[in-house]
Residue frames as qw, qx, qy, qz and C-alpha x, y, z in Angstrom:
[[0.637, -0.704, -0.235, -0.209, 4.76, 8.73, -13.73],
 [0.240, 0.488, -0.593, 0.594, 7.33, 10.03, -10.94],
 [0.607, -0.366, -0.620, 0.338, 7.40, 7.92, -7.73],
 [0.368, -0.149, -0.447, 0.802, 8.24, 10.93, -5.70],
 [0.519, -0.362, -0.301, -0.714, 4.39, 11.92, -6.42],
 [0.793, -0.359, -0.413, -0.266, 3.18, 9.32, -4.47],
 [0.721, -0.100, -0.621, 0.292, 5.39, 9.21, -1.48],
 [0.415, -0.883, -0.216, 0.040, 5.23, 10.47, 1.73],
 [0.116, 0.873, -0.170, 0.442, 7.13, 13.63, 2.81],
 [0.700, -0.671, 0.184, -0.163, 7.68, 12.24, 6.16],
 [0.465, 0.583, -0.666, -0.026, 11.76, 11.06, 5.97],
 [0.272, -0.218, 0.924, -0.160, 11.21, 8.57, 8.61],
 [0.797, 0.137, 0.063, -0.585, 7.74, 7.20, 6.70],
 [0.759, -0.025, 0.648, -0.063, 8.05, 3.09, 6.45],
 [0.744, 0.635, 0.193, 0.070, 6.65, 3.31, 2.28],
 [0.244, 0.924, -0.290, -0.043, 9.83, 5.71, 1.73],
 [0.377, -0.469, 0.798, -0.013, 12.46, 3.35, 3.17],
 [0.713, 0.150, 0.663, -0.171, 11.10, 0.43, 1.46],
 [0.736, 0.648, 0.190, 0.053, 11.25, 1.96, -2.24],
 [0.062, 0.949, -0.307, -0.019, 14.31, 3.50, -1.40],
 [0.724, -0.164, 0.628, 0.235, 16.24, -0.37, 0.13],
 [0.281, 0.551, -0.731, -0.288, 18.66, -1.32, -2.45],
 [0.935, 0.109, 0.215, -0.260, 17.73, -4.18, -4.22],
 [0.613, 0.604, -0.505, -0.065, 20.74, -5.46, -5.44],
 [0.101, -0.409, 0.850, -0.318, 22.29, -7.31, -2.40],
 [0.681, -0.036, 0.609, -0.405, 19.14, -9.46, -2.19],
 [0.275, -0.108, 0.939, 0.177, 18.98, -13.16, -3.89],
 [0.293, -0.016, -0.714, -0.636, 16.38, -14.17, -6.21],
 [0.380, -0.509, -0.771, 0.045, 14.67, -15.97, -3.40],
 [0.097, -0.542, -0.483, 0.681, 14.29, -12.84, -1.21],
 [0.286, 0.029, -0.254, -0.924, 13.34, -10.73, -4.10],
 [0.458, -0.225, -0.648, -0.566, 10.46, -13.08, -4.63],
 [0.360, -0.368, -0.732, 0.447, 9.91, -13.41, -1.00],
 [0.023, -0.359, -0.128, 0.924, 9.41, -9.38, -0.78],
 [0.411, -0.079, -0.509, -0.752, 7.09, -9.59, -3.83],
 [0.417, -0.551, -0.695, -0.201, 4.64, -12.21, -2.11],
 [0.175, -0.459, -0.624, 0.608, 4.83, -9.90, 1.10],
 [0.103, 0.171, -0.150, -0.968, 4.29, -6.58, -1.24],
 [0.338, -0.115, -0.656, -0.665, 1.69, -8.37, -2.95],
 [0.276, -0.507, -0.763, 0.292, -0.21, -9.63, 0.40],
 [0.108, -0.589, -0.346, 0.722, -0.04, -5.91, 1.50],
 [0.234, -0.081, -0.498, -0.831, -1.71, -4.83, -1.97],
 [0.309, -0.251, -0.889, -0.227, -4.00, -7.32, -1.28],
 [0.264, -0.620, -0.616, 0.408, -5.09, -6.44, 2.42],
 [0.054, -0.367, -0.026, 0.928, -4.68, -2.18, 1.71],
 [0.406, -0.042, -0.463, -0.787, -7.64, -2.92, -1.17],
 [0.393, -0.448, -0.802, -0.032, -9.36, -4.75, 1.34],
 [0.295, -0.478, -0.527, 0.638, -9.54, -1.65, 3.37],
 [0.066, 0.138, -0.327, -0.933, -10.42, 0.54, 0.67],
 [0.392, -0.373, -0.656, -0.526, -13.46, -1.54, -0.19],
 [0.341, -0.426, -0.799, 0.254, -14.23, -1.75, 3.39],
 [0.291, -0.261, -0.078, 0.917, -14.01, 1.81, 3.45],
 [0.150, -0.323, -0.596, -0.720, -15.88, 2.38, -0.08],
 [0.269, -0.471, -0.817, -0.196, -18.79, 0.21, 1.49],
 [0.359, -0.413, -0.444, 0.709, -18.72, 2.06, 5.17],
 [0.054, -0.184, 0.084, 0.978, -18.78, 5.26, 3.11],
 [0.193, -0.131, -0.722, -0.651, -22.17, 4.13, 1.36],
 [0.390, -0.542, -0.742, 0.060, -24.09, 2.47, 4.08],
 [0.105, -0.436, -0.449, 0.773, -23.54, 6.14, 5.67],
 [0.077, 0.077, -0.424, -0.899, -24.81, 7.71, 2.80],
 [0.403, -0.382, -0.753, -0.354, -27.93, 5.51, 2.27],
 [0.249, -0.423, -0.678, 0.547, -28.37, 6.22, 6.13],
 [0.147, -0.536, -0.602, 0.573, -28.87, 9.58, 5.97],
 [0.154, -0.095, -0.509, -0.841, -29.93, 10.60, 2.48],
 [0.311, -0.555, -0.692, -0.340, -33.57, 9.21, 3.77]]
């Protein structure tokens, strides 16, 4: 799988900077600090997907009848 599938084109885009940051200057504790923030913002970006999912359904059901 090539990363440069999934990222945005845009050269100022936030996601691009972020996989691009050198990780070598940072301590054990900030690496694992950046994992719980990456792992919060998994968390909340699949809470907007399901909210999305659902959103996308309850229109459906609306106006299939």
């Amino acid at each position: 799988m090539d990363l440069d599938e999934f990222l945005p084109k845009n050269a100022g885009d936030p996601l691009a900077a972020l996989i691009a940051q050198d990780l070598d200057p940072l301590s054990v504790k900030e690496l694992d600090a950046r994992i719980a923030a990456l792992e919060g913002e998994i968390a909340r970006t699949r809470r907007k997907m399901q909210t999305a999912v659902t959103h996308r359904a309850s229109a459906h059901d609306l106006f299939k009848s």
